[in-house]
C-alpha positions as CSV (number, residue, x, y, z in Angstrom):
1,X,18.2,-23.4,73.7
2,X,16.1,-23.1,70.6
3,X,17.1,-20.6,67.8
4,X,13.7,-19.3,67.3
5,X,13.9,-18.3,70.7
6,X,16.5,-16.8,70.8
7,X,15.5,-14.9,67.5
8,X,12.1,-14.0,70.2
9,X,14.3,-12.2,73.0
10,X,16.8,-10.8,70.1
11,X,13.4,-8.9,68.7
12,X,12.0,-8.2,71.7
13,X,14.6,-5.7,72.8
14,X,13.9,-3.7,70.0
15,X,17.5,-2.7,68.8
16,X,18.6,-2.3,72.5
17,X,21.4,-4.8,73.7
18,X,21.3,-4.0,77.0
19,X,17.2,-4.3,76.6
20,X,17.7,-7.6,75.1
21,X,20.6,-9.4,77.6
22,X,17.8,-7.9,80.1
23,X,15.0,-9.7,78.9
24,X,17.3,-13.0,78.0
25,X,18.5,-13.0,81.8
26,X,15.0,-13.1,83.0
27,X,13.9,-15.7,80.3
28,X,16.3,-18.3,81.5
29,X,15.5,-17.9,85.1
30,X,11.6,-18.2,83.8
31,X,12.4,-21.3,81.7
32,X,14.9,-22.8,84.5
33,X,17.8,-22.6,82.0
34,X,15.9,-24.3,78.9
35,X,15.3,-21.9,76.4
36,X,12.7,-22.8,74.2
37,X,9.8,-21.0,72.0
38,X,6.9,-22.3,73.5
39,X,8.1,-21.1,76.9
40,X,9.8,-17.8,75.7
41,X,6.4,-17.3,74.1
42,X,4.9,-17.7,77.6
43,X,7.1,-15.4,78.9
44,X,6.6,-12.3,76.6
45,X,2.8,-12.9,75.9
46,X,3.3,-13.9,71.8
47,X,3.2,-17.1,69.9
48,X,5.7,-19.5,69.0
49,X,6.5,-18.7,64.7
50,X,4.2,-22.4,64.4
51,X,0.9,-20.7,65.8
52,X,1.8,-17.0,64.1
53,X,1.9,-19.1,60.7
54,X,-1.5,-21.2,61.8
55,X,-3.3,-18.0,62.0
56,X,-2.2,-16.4,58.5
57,X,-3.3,-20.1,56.9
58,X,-7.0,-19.6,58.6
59,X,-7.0,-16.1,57.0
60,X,-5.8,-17.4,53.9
61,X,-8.4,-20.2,54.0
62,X,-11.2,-18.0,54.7
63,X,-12.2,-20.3,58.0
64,X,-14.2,-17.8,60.3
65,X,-15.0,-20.3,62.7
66,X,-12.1,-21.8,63.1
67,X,-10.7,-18.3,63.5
68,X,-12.8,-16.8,66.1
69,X,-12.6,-20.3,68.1
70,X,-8.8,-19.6,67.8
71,X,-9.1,-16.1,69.4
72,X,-11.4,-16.9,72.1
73,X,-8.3,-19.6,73.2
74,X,-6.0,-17.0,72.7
75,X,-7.9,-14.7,74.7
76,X,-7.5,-16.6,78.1
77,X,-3.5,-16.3,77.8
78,X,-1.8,-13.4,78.8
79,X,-0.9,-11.8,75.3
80,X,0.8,-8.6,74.3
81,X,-1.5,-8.2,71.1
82,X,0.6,-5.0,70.0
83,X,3.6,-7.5,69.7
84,X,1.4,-10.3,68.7
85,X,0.3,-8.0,65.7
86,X,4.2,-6.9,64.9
87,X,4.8,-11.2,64.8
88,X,2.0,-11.8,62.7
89,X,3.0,-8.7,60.0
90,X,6.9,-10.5,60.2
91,X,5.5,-13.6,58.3
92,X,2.9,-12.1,56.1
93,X,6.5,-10.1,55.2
94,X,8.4,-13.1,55.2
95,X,5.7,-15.1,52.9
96,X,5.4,-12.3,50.7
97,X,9.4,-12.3,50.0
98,X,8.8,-16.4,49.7
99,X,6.1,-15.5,46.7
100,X,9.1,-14.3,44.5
101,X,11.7,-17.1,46.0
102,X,11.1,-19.8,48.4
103,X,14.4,-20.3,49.0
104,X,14.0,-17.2,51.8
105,X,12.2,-19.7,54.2
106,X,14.9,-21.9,54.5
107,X,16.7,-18.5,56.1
108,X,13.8,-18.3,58.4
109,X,12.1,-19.5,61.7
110,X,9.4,-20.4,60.0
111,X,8.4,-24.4,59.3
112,X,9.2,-24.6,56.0
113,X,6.5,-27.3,54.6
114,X,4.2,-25.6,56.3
115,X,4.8,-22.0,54.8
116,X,4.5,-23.8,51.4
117,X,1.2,-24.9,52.3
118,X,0.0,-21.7,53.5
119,X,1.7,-19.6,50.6
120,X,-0.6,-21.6,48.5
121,X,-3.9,-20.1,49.5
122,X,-2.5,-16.6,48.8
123,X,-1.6,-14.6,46.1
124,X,0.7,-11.5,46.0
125,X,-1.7,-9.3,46.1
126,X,-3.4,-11.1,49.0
127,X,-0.4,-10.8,51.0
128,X,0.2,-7.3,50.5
129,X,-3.7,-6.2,50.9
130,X,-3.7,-8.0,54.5
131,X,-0.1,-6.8,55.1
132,X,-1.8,-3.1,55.0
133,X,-5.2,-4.3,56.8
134,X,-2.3,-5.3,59.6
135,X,-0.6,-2.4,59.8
136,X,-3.7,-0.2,59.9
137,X,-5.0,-2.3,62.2
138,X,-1.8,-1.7,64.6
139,X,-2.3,1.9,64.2
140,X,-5.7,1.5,65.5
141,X,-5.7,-1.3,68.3
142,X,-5.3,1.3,71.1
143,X,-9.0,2.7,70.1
144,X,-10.5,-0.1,70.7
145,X,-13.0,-0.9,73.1
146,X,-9.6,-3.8,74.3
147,X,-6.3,-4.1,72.6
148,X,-7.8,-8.2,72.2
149,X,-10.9,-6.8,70.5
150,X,-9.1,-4.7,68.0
151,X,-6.8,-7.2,67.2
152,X,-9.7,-10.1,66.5
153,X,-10.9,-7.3,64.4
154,X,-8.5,-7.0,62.5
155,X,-8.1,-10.7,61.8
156,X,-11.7,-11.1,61.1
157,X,-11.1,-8.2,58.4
158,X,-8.2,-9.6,56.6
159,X,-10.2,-13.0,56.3
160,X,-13.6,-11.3,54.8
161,X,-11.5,-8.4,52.7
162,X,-9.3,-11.3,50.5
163,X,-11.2,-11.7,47.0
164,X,-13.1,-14.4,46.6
165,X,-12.7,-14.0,43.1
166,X,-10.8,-12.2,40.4
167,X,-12.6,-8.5,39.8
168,X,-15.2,-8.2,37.4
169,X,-13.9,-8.4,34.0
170,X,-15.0,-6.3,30.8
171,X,-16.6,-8.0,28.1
172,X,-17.6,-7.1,24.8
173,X,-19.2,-8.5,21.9
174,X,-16.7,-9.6,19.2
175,X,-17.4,-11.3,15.8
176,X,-15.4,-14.4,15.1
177,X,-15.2,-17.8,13.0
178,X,-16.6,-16.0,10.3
179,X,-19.4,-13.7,11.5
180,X,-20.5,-15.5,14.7
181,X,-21.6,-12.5,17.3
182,X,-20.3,-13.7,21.0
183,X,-19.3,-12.6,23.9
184,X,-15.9,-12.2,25.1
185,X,-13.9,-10.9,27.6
186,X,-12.0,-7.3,26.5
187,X,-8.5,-7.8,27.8
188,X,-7.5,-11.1,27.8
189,X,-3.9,-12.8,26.5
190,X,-3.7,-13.6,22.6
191,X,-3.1,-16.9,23.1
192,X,-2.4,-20.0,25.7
193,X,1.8,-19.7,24.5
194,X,1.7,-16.4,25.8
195,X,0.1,-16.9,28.8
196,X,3.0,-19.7,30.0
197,X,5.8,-17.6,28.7
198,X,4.8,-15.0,30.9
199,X,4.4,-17.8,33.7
200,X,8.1,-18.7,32.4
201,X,9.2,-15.0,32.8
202,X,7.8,-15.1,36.2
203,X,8.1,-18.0,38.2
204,X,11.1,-20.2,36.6
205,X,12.2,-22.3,39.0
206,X,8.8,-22.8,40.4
207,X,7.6,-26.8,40.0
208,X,5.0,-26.9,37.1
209,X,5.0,-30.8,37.0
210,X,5.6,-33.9,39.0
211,X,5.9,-37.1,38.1
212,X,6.9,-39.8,40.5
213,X,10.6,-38.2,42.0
214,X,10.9,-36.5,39.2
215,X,10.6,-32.5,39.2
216,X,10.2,-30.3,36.3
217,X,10.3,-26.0,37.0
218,X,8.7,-23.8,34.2
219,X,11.8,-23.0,33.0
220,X,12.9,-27.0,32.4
221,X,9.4,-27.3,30.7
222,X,9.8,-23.9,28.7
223,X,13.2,-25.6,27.3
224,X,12.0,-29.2,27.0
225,X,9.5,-28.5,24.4
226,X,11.8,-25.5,22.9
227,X,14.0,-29.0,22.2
228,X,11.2,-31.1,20.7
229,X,9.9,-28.0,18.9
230,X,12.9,-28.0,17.0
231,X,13.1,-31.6,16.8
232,X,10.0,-32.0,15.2
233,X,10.6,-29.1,12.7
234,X,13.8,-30.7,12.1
235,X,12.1,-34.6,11.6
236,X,10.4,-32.9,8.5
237,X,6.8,-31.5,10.3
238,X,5.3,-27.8,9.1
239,X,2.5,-25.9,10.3
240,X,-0.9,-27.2,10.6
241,X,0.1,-30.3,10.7
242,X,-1.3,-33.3,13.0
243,X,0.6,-34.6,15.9
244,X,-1.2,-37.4,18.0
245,X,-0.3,-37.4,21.5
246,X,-1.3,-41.2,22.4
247,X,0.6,-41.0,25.7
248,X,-0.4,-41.9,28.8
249,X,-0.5,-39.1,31.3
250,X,2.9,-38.3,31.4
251,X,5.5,-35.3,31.7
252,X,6.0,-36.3,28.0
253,X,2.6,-35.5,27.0
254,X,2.6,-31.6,28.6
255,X,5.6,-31.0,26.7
256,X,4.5,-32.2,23.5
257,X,1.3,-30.4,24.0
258,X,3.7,-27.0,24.3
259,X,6.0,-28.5,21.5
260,X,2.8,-28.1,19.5
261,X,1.7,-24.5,20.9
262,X,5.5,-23.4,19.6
263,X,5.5,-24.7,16.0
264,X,2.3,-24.2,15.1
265,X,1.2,-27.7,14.9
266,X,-2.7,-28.6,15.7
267,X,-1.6,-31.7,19.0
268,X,-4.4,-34.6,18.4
269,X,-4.4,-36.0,22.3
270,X,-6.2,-39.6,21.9
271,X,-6.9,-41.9,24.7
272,X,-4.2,-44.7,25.5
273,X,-7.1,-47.2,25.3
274,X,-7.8,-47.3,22.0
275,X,-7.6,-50.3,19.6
276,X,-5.5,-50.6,16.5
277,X,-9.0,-50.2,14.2
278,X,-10.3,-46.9,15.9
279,X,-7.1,-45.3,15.3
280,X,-6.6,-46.1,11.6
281,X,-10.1,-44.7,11.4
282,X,-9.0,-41.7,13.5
283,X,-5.9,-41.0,11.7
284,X,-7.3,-41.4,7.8
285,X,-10.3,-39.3,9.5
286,X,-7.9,-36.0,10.5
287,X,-4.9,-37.0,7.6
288,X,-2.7,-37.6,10.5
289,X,1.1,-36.4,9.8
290,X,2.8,-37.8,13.1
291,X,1.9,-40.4,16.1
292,X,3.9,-39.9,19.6
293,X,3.1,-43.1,21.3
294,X,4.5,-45.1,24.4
295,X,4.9,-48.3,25.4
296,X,1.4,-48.7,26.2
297,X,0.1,-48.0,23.2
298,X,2.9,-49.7,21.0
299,X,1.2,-52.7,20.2
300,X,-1.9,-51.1,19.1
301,X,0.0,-48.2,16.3
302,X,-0.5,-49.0,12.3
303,X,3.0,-49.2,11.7
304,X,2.8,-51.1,8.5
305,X,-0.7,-50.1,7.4
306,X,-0.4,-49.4,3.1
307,X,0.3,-46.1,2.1
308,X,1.3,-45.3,5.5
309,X,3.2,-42.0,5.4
310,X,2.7,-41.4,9.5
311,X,6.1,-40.0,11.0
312,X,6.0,-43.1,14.6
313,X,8.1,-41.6,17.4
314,X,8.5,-43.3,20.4
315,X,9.0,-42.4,24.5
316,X,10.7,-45.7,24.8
317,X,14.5,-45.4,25.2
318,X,14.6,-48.9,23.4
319,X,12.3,-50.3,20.8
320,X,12.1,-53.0,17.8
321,X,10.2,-50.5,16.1
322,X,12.9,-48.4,14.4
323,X,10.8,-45.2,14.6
324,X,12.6,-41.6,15.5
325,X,12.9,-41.7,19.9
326,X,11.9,-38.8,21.8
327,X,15.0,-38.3,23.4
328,X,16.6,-38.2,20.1
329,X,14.4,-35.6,18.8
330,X,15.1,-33.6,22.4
331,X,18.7,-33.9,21.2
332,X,18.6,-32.8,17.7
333,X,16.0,-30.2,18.5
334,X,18.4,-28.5,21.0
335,X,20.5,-27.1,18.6
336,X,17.7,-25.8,17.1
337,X,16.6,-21.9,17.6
338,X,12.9,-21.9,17.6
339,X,11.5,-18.5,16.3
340,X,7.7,-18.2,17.7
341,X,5.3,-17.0,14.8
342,X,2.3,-14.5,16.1
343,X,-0.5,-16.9,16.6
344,X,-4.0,-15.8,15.8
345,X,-6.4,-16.5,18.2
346,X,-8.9,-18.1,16.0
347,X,-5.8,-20.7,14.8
348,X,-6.3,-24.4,16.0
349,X,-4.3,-25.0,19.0
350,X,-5.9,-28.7,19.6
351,X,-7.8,-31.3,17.8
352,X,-10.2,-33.8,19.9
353,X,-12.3,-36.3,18.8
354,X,-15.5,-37.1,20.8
355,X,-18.5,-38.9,20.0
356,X,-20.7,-38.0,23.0
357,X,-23.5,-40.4,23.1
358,X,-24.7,-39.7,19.4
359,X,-22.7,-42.2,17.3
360,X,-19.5,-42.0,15.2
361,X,-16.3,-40.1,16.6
362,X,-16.4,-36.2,15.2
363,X,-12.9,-33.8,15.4
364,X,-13.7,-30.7,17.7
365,X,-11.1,-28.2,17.2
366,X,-10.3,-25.7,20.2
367,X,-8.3,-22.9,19.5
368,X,-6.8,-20.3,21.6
369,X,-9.3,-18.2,22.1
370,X,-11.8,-21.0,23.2
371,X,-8.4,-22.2,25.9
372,X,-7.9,-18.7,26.7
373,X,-11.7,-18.0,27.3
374,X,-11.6,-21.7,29.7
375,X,-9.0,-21.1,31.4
376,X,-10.1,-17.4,32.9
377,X,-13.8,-18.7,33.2
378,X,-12.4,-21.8,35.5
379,X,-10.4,-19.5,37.4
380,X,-12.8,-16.5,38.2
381,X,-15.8,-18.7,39.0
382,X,-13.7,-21.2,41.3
383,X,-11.5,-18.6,42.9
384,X,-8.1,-20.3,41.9
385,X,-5.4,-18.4,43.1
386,X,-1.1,-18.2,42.0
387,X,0.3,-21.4,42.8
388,X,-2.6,-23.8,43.4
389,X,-1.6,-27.7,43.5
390,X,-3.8,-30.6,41.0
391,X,-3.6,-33.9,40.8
392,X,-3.9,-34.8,37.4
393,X,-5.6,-38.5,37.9
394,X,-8.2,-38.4,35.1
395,X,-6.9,-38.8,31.2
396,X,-4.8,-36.2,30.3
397,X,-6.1,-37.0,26.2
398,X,-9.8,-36.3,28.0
399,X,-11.3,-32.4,27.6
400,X,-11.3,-32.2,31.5
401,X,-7.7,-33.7,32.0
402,X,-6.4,-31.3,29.5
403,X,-8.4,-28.3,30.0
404,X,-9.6,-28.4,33.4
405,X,-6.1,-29.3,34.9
406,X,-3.4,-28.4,33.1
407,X,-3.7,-25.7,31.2
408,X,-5.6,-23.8,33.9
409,X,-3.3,-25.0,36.2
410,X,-0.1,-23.9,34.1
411,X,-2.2,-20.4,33.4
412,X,-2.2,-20.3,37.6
413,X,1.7,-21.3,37.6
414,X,0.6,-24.3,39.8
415,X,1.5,-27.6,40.3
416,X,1.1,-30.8,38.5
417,X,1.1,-33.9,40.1
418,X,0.6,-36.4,37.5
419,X,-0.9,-39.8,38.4
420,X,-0.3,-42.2,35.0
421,X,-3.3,-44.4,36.7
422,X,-5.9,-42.9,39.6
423,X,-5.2,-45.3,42.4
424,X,-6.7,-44.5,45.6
425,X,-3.8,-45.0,48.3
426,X,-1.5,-42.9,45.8
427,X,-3.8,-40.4,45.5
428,X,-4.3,-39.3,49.3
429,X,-0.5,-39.7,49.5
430,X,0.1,-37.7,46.9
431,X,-1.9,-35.4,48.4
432,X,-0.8,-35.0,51.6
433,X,3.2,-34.7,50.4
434,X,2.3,-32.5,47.7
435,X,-0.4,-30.0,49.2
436,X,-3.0,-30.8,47.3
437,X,-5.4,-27.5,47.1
438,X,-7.9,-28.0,43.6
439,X,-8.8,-31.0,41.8
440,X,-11.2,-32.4,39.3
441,X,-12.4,-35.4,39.8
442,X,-15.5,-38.2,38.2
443,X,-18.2,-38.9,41.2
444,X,-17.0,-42.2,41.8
445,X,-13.5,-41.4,42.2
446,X,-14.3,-39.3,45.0
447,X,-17.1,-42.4,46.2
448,X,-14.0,-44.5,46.2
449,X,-11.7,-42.6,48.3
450,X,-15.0,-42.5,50.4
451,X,-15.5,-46.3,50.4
452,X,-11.4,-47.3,51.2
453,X,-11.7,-44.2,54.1
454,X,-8.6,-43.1,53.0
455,X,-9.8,-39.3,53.2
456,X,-8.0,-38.0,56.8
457,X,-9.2,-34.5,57.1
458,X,-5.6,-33.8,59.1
459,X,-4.1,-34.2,56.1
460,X,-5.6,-33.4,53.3
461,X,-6.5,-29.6,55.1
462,X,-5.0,-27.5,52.2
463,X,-7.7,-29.4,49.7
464,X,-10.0,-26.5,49.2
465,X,-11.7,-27.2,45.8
466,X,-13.0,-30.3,44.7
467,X,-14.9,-30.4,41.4
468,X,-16.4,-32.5,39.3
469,X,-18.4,-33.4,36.2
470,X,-19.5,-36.0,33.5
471,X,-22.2,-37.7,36.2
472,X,-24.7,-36.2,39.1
473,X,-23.2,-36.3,42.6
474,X,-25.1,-39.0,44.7
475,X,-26.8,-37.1,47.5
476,X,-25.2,-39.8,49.9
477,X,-21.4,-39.2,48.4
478,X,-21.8,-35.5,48.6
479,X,-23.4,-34.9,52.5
480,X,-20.1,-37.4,53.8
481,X,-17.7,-35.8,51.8
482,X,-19.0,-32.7,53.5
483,X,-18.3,-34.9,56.6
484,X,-15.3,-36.0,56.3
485,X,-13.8,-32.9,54.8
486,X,-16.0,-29.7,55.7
487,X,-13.3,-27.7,54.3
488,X,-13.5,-28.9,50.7
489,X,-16.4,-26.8,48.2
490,X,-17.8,-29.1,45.8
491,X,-18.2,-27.6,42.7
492,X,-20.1,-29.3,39.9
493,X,-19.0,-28.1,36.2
494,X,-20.2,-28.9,33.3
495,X,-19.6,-29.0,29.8
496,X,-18.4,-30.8,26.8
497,X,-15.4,-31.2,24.5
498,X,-17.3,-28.8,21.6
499,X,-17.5,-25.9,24.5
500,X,-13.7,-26.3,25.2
501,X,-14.9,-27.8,29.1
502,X,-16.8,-25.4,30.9
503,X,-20.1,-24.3,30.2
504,X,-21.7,-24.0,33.7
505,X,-19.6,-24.1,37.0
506,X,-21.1,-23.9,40.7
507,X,-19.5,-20.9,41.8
508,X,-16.9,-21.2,44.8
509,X,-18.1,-21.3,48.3
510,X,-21.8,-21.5,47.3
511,X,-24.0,-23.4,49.3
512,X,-24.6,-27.0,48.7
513,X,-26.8,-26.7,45.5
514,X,-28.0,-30.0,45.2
515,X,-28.3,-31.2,42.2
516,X,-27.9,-28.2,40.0
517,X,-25.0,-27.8,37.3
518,X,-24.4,-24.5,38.5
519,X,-24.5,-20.5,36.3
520,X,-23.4,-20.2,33.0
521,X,-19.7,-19.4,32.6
522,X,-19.7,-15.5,32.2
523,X,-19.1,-15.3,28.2
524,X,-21.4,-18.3,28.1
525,X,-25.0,-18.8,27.2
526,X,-27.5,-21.1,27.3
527,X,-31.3,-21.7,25.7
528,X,-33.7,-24.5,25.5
529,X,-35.3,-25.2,22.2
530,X,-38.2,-27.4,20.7
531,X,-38.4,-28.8,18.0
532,X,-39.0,-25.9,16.4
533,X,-36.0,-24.0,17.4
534,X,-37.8,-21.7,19.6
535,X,-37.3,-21.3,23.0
536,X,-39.3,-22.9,25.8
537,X,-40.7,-22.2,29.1
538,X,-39.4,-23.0,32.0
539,X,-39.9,-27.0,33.4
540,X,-40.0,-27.9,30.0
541,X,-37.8,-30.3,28.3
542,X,-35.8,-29.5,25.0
543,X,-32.7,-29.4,23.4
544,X,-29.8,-27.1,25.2
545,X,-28.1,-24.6,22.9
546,X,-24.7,-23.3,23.5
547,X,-23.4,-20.2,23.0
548,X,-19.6,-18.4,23.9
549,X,-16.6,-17.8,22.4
550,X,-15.5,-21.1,24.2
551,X,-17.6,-23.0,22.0
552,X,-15.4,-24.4,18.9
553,X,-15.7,-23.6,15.2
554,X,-17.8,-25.0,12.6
């Protein structure tokens, strides 16, 4: 016999034993002594746990179609819908309890990998709301023109009620950076640190990043850069001062970035490309105080550059270089307290250097209420829910990489899956193993998985959001994406490193748009200007102004 079945007839009885040994006697002479869900299923007109758990994901996903084709199957069996109903509140029950731990599903009938997946397209609020549509919905059933009708009702209900979206949010208009009018939201975290401690407080043992086999929960990442925190306070660094993150994308580089958040020190990320000349100009250009570099970027550091007074530390567990080691800080650092000072939203949290297409390299500086302000704009207008899953496979040094992924990912208590190089093949693996449900992508990366036909749509199902930027979709790339994966919502944003990322996003589930760069974020705003600085008419060309509390100082 199969334990699930047996956990079928146990329930059915109801708390009666002599109700259940009834029902159990006449299950083994329908099964002819093999005791298994599928059959017992059969028997007492339900679902095995498998198909109960298929229907919560199409709810969860929103899939209509897929939905009502599922009923109308359903529909030609002999079903007890009452019970059906009871089954189907047991795991929204069950995945609820899994929201706080998901330890619980490994005390369940339920396929665990698969109840990851689905608890990924919910929230805890989700789960309760159609918990309650459910158990109305039971109350109801006998009212219904059929007991079928009023539970495809119901189902149809819980799919359309779900938000697609976070509720509208208050805004105001604030002054900031010394007398700039914008608009911001009204209640809104002070800064990004406080956003992941509450994640911390929260979810601690849930996985924020992944790298390779290696795991690290919120917790381990709320205590890893507690350690180099204190490290580099200890190693001589104060407040306001420079760290440059040349790492490639790397666990190392999210906890510096924190490291940074915690003592107050402005992180520099800078691309693992660059040659020894463009970063002596970079780091005279900021008056750099510290370099974290790898072995990547080793060979390309100014180590003996005159009147050099740059703190070199080093991810390499070995090096001829004689500079402080990470691990070594992480070491020192732990025996260090770290007392968090009350940021101020208008501090500088990160400093990036971009030259868009108009000549020299320039320093941006995003602070935390321009991170704060990205992060919720990313999450209202693509509907990104607790516990969504990236795949970090563009720079993590890049606006997009660290914005776009993962700090809106961290702010969502999601996964990421860092890739130190995009590779096709170990990006759809990746995918499939880990659940991949949002990513953020350049048009040719997702032309590439295109052209090696390594997109599957069986497994890439839980892959709801894929957006992009920094280059037009091809017409061609976007109509077989739709193709090959008519789950996935493309969703075009755009935006630059001096608006913090975002400045206009295609909303989520909007029809295919074309070619347009979608609304304005909601704190945003946009003009067009001649030469003149006054605004122009519609279908003519000018210069695009920026306006939000997203967009950085100076």
């Amino acid at each position: 016999f199969e334990s699930c079945a047996v956990d079928q007839l146990a329930r059915s009885g109801r708390g009666s034993l002599r109700d259940s040994l009834t029902i159990t006697d006449q299950a083994i002479a329908f099964c002819k002594g093999d005791l298994t869900s599928e059959k017992v299923s059969e028997m007492l007109g339900t679902m095995p746990s498998d198909n109960v758990l298929e229907l919560v994901k199409m709810v969860g996903q929103r899939d209509a179609k897929s939905l009502l084709n599922f009923l109308t199957e359903l529909g030609k069996l002999s079903i007890d819908y009452l019970r059906l109903m009871d089954l189907l509140l047991e795991c929204i029950q069950l995945l609820s309890f899994a929201k706080v731990s998901e330890d619980i599903l490994e005390e369940t009938d339920l396929n665990v990998e698969g109840a990851k997946k689905v608890l990924t397209l919910f929230s805890e609020e989700d789960l309760q709301l159609i918990y309650q549509i459910g158990l109305i919905a039971k109350r109801d059933m006998e009212l219904a023109p059929s007991l079928s009708g009023g539970f495809d009702m119901a189902l149809l209900r819980m799919a359309s009620f779900i938000p697609r979206e976070l509720s509208e949010t208050k805004k105001k208009i604030e002054s900031h950076y010394d007398g700039r009018e914008v608009l911001c939201f009204e209640s809104r975290p002070n800064d990004f640190l406080e956003i992941f401690k509450d994640i911390v407080e929260k979810h601690p043992d849930r996985v924020a990043l992944c790298f390779q086999e290696r795991f690290i929960s919120y917790k381990q990442l709320d205590e890893l850069s507690d350690s180099l925190a204190g490290g580099l306070l200890k190693a001589g660094l104060k407040e306001k001062n420079i760290l440059v993150i040349n790492l490639a994308n790397s666990i190392e580089f999210v906890v510096a970035l924190f490291a940074s958040f915690k003592t107050g020190l402005i992180a520099m990320p800078v691309g693992h490309r660059h040659k020894k000349e463009e970063l002596i100009s970079l780091y005279d250009d900021a008056g750099v105080h510290a370099v974290l570099f790898d072995k990547e970027t080793e060979k390309e550091q100014p180590f003996s550059e005159d009147g050099n007074s740059i703190l070199f530390i080093t991810t390499q567990a070995e090096t001829q270089t004689g500079c402080l080691k990470f691990n070594e800080l992480l070491e020192k650092g732990g025996e260090k307290n770290i007392t968090l000072k009350k940021i101020d939203e208008e501090d500088p949290a990160i400093l990036l250097y971009t030259s868009g297409t108009t000549g020299r390299p320039k320093g941006a500086i995003l602070t935390h209420l321009g991170l704060v302000h990205s992060f919720l704009h990313f999450q209202m207008e693509l509907g990104l829910k607790d516990g969504e899953c990236t795949i970090l496979a563009v720079p993590a040094s890049h606006v997009t990489g660290l914005v776009a992924q993962i700090l809106t990912l961290i702010g969502c208590a999601g996964k990421i899956v860092i890739m130190e190089h995009f590779e096709v093949n170990e990006f759809t693996i990746l995918a499939k193993k880990h659940g991949l449900t949002y990513s953020i992508l350049v048009p040719a990366m997702y032309a590439l998985l295109l052209h090696r036909n390594a997109l599957i749509a069986e497994d890439l199902e839980s892959w709801r959001i894929g957006a992009f930027g920094g280059a037009p979709m091809p017409d061609a790339v976007r109509k077989k994406l739709a193709s090959k994966l008519p789950f996935l919502s493309l969703n075009n944003a755009y935006g630059a490193t001096e608006t913090t990322s975002p400045t206009t996003i295609i909303p989520i589930n909007c029809n295919d748009p074309g070619d347009s760069v979608g609304l304005v974020v909601p704190c945003g705003k946009i003009k067009i200007v001649n030469e003149n600085n006054e605004e122009i008419n519609q279908g003519e060309t000018g210069e695009l102004w920026i306006k939000g509390p997203m967009v950085v100082p100076g």
